[in-house]
C-alpha positions as a Markdown table, in Angstrom:
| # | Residue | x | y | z |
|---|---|---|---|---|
| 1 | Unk | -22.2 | 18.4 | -109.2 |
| 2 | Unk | -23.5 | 21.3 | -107.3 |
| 3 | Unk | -22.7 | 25.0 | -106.3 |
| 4 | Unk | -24.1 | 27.9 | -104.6 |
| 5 | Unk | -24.9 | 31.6 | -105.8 |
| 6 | Unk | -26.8 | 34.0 | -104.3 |
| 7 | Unk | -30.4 | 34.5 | -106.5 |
| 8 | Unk | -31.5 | 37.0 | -108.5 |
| 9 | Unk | -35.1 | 38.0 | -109.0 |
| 10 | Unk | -34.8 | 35.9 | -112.6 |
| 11 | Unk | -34.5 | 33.3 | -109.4 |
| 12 | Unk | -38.0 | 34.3 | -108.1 |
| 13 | Unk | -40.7 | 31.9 | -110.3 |
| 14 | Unk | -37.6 | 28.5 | -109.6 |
| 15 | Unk | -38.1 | 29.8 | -105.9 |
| 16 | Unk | -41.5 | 29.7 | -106.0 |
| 17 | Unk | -42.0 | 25.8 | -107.2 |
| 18 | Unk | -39.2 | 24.7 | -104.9 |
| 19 | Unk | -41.5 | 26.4 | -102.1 |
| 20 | Unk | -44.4 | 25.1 | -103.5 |
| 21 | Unk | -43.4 | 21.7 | -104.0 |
| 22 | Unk | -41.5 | 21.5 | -100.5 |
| 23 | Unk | -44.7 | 23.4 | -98.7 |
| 24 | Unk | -47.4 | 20.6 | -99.9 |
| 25 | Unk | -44.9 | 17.9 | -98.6 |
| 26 | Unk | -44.1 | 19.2 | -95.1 |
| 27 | Unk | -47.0 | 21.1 | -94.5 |
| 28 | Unk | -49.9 | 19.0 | -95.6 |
| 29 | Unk | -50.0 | 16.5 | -92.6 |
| 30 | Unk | -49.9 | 20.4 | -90.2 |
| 31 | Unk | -52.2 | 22.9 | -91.9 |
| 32 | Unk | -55.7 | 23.1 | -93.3 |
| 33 | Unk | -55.4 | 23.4 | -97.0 |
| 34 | Unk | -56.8 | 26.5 | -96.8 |
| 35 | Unk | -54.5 | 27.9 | -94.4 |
| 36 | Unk | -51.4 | 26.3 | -96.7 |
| 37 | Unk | -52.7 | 28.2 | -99.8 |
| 38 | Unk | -52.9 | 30.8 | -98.3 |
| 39 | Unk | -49.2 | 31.2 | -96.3 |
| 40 | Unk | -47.9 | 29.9 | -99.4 |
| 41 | Unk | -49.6 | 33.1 | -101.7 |
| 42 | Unk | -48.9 | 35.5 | -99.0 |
| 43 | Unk | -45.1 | 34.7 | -98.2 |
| 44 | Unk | -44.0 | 33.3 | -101.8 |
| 45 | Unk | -45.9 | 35.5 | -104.6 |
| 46 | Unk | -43.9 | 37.0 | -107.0 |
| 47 | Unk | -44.4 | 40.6 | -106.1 |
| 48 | Unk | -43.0 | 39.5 | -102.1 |
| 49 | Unk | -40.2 | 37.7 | -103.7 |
| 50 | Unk | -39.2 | 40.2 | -106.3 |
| 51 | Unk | -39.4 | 43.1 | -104.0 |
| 52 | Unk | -37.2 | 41.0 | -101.2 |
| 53 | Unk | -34.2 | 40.2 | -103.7 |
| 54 | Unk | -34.4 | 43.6 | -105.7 |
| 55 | Unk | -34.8 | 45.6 | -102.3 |
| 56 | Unk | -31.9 | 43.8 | -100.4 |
| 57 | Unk | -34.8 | 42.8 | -97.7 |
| 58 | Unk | -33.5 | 38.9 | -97.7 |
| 59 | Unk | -30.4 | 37.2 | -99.4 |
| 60 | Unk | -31.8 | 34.2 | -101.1 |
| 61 | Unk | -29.2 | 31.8 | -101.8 |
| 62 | Unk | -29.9 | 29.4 | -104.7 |
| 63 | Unk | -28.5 | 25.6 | -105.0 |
| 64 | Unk | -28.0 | 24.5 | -108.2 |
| 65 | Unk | -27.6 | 20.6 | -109.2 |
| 66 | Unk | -26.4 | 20.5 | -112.6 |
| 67 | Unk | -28.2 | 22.8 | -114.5 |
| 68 | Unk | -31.2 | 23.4 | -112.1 |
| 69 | Unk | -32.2 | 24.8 | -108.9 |
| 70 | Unk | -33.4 | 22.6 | -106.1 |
| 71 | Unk | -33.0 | 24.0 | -102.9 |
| 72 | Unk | -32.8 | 27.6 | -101.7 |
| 73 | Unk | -32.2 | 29.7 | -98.2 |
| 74 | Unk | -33.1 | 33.0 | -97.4 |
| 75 | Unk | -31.6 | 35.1 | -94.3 |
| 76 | Unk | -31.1 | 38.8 | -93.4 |
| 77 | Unk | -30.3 | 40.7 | -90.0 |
| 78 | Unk | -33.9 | 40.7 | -87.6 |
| 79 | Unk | -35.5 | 43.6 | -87.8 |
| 80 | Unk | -36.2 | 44.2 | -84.0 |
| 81 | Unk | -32.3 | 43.4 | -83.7 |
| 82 | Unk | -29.6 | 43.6 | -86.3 |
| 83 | Unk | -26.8 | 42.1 | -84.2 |
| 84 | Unk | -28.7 | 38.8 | -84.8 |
| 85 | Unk | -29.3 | 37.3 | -88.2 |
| 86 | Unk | -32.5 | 35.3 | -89.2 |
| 87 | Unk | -32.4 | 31.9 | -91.4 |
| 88 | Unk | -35.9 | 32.8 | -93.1 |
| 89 | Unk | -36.4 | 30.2 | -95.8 |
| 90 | Unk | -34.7 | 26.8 | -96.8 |
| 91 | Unk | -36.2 | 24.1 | -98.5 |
| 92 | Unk | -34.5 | 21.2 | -100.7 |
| 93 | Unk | -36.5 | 19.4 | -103.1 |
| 94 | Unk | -37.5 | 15.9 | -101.7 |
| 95 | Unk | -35.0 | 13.9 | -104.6 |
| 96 | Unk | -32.3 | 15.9 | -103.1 |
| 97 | Unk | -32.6 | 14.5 | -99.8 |
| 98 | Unk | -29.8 | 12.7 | -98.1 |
| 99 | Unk | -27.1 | 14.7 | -100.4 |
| 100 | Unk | -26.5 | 16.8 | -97.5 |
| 101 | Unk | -27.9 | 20.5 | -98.9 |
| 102 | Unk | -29.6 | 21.4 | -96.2 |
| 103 | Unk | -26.2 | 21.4 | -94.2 |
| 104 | Unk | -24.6 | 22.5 | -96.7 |
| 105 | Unk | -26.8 | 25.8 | -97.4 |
| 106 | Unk | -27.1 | 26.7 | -93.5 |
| 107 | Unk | -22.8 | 26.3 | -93.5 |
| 108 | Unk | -22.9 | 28.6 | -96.3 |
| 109 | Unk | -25.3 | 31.2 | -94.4 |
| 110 | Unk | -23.5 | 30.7 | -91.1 |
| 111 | Unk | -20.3 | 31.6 | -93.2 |
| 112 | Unk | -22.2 | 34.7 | -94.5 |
| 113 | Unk | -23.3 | 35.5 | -90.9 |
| 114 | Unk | -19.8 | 35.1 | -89.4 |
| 115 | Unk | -18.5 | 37.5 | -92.3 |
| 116 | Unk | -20.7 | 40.1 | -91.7 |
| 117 | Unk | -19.4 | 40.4 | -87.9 |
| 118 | Unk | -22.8 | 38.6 | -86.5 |
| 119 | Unk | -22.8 | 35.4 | -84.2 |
| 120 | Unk | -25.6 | 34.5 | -83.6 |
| 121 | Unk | -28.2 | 32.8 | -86.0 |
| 122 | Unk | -32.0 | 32.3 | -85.7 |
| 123 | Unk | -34.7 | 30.5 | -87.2 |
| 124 | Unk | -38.5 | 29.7 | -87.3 |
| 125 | Unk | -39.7 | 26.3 | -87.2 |
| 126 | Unk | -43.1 | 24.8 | -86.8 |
| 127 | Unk | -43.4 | 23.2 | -83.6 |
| 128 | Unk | -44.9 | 20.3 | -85.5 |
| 129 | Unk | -42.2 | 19.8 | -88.5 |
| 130 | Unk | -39.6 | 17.2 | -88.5 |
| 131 | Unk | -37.1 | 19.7 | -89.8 |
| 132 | Unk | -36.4 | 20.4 | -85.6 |
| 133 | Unk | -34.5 | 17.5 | -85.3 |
| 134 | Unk | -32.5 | 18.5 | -88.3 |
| 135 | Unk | -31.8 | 22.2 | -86.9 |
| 136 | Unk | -31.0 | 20.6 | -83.2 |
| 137 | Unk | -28.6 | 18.4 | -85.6 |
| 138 | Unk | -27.5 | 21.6 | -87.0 |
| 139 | Unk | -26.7 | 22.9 | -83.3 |
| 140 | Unk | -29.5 | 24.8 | -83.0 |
| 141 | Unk | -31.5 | 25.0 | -79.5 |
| 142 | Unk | -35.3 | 26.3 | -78.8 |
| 143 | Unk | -34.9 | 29.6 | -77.5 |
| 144 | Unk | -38.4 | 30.6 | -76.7 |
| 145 | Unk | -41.9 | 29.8 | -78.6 |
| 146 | Unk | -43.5 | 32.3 | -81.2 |
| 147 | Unk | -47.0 | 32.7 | -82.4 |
| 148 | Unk | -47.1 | 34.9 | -85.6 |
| 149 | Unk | -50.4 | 35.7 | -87.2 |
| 150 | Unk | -50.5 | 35.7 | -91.3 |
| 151 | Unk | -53.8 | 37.0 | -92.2 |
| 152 | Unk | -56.5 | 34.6 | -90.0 |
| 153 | Unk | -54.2 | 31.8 | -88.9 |
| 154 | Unk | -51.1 | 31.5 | -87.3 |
| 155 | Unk | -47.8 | 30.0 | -87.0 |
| 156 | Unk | -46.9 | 28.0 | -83.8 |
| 157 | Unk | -42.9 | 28.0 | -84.5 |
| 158 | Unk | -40.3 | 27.2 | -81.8 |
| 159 | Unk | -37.2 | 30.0 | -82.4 |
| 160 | Unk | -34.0 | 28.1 | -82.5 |
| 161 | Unk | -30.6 | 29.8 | -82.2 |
| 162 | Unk | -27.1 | 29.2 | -82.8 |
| 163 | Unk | -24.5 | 31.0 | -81.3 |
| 164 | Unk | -21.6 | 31.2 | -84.2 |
């Protein structure tokens, strides 16, 4: 049994070992160690997180199985253009995999996105993570390529979109 609500920043340290757990997984065949540690301090510390929930910044929505959380998404309108919304975060712990959350938490951010007059979704992905296939699956297409600096390194993402 599972069901979605949106977090709270009691949310923040559950959100922080999902993305933890889910970062070493994906990432650590893609990134330096030292490069991982480091995107994961900057992006998920508590103070980031806290101040992104409390502030209305991102809606982080929490999946919970049984009693405990184990997967998340995060989305808000893009900064540079509000009539597009941004799919920031989502990450499923790896024994949740194949119960369909992934889909499920994107269908329940589309629906979000929809609600809030927007139609069109986008998203970062590393141009090197197997989570493309799963966006393309999702019906989302490479729109362009990004290079965002954090700190000294960088992320080599595609931006995928989905027009809603």
């Amino acid at each position: 049994m599972h069901f979605i609500r949106e977090a709270t920043i009691n949310d923040v340290e559950a959100i922080r070992e999902i993305a933890d757990t889910t970062w070493r997984q994906v990432y650590s065949p893609i990134l330096a160690k030292e490069q991982l540690d480091f995107m994961l301090a900057e992006i998920y510390s508590t103070e980031k997180l806290t101040s992104q929930i409390s502030n209305n910044i991102q809606t982080f929505l929490m999946l919970i199985e049984g009693d405990e959380p184990v997967a998340f998404a995060a989305y808000s309108p893009r900064d540079e253009n509000p009539a597009i919304y941004k799919l920031h975060k989502l990450y499923c712990l790896s024994q949740t995999q194949g119960k369909g959350y992934g889909k499920i938490l994107i269908n329940q951010v589309i629906d979000n996105t929809i609600a809030a007059g927007i139609h069109t979704l986008d998203l970062n992905v590393n141009r090197y993570n197997n989570a493309k296939t799963f966006y393309e699956k999702m019906g989302f297409e490479i729109a362009y390529e990004d290079d965002v600096p954090i700190g000294k390194y960088w992320m080599n993402d595609f931006v995928m979109r989905k027009k809603l």
